[in-house]
Short mmCIF file of the C-alpha atoms (twelve columns), coordinates in Angstrom:
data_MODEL
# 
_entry.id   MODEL 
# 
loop_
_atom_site.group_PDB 
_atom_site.id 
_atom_site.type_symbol 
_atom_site.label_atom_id 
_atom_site.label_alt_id 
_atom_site.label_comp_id 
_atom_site.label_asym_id 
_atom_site.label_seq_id 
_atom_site.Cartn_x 
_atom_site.Cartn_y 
_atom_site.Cartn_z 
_atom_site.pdbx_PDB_model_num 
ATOM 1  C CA . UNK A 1  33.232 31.880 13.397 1 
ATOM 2  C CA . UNK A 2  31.130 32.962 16.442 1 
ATOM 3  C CA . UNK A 3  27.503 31.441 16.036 1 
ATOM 4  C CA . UNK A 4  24.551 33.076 17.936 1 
ATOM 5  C CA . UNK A 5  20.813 33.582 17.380 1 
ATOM 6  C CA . UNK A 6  18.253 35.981 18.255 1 
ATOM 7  C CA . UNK A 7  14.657 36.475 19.714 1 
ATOM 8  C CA . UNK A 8  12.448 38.872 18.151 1 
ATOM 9  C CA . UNK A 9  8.990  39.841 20.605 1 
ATOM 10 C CA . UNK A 10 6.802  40.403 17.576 1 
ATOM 11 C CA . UNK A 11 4.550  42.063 19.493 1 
ATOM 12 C CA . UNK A 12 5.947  45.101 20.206 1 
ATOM 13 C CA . UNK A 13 8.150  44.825 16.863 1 
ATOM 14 C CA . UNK A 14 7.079  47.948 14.619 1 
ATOM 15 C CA . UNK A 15 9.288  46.820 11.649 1 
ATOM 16 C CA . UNK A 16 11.365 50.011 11.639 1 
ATOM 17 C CA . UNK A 17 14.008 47.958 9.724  1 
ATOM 18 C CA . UNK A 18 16.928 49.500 11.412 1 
ATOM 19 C CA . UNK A 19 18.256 46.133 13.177 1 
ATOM 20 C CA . UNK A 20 18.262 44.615 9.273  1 
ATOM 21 C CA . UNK A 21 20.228 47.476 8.019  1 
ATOM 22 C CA . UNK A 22 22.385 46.985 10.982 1 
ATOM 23 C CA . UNK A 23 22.611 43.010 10.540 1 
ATOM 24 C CA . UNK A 24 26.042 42.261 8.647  1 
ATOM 25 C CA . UNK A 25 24.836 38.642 7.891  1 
ATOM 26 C CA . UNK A 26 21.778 39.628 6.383  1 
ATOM 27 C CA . UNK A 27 20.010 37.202 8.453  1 
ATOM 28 C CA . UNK A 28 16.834 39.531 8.716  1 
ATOM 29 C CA . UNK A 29 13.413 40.445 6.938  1 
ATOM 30 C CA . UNK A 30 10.336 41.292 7.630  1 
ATOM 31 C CA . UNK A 31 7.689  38.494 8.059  1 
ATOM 32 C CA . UNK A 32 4.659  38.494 5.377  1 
ATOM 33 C CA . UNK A 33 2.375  38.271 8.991  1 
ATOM 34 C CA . UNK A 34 1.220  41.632 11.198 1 
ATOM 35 C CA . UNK A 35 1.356  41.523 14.230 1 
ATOM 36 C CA . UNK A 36 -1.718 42.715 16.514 1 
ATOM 37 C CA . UNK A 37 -0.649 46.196 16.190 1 
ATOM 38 C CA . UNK A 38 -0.461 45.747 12.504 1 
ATOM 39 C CA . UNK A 39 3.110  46.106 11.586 1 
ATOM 40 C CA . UNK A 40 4.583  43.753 9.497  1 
ATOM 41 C CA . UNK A 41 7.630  42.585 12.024 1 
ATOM 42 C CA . UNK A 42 11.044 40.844 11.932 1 
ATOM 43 C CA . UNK A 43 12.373 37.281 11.778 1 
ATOM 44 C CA . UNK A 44 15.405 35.175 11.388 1 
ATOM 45 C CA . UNK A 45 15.316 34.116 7.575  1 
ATOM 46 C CA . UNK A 46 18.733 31.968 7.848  1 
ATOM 47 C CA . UNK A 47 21.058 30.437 10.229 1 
ATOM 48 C CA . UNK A 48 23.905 32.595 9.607  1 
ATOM 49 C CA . UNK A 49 23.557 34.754 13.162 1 
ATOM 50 C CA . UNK A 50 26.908 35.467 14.901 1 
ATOM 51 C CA . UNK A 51 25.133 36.925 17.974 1 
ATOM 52 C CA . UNK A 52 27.176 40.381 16.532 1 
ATOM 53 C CA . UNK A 53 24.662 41.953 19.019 1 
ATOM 54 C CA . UNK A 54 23.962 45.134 16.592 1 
ATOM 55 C CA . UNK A 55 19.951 44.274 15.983 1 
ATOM 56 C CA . UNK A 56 19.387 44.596 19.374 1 
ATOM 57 C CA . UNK A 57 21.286 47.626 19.807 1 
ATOM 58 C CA . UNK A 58 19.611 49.680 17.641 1 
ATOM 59 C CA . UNK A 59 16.165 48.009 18.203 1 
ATOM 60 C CA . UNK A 60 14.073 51.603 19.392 1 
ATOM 61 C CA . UNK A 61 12.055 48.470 21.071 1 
ATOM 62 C CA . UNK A 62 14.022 46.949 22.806 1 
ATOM 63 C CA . UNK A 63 12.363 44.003 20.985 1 
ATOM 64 C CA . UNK A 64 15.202 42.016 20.500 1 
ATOM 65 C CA . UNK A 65 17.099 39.067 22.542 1 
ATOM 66 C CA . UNK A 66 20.656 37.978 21.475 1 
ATOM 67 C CA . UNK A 67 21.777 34.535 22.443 1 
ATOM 68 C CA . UNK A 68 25.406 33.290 21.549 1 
ATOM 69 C CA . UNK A 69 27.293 30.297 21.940 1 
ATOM 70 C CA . UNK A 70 29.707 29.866 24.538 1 
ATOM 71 C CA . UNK A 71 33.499 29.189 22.235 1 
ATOM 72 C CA . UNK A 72 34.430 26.085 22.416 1 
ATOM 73 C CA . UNK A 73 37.424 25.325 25.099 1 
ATOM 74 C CA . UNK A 74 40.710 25.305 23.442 1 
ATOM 75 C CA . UNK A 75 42.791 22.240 23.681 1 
ATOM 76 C CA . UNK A 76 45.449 22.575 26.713 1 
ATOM 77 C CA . UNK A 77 48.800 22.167 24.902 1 
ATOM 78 C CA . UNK A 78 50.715 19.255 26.831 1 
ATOM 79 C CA . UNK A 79 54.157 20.242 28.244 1 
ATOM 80 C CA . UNK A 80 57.310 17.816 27.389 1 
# 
């Protein structure tokens, strides 16, 4: 399975939820902490991320930063 992670500016996060409805991994909530603004905003609560890119396109923000893992190189099948 793909493996990815994300980066949430929790500044300008207004906890609209949308990128946790979005999130097929469930790998979102909204923090207990406000940020300056005084929205309660999002974070990673597990390592389960597959960098499926669909927080961060329905982030109204643009508040979101997907990073995924490059797939490891498959093995070269040697010719006989």
């Amino acid at each position: 399975m793909a493996k990815g992670t994300i980066k949430i500016d929790a500044k300008i996060c207004k906890g609209c939820e949308l990128c946790i409805i979005a999130c097929p991994q469930d790998a979102l909530a909204l923090a207990q902490q406000f940020n300056d603004k005084g929205y309660r905003f999002v974070e990673l609560i597990n390592d389960v991320c597959t960098g499926c890119v669909n927080c961060a396109l329905v982030c109204p923000e643009a508040a979101i930063e997907v990073f995924r893992q490059p797939k490891p190189a498959k093995k070269a099948v040697e010719a006989k």
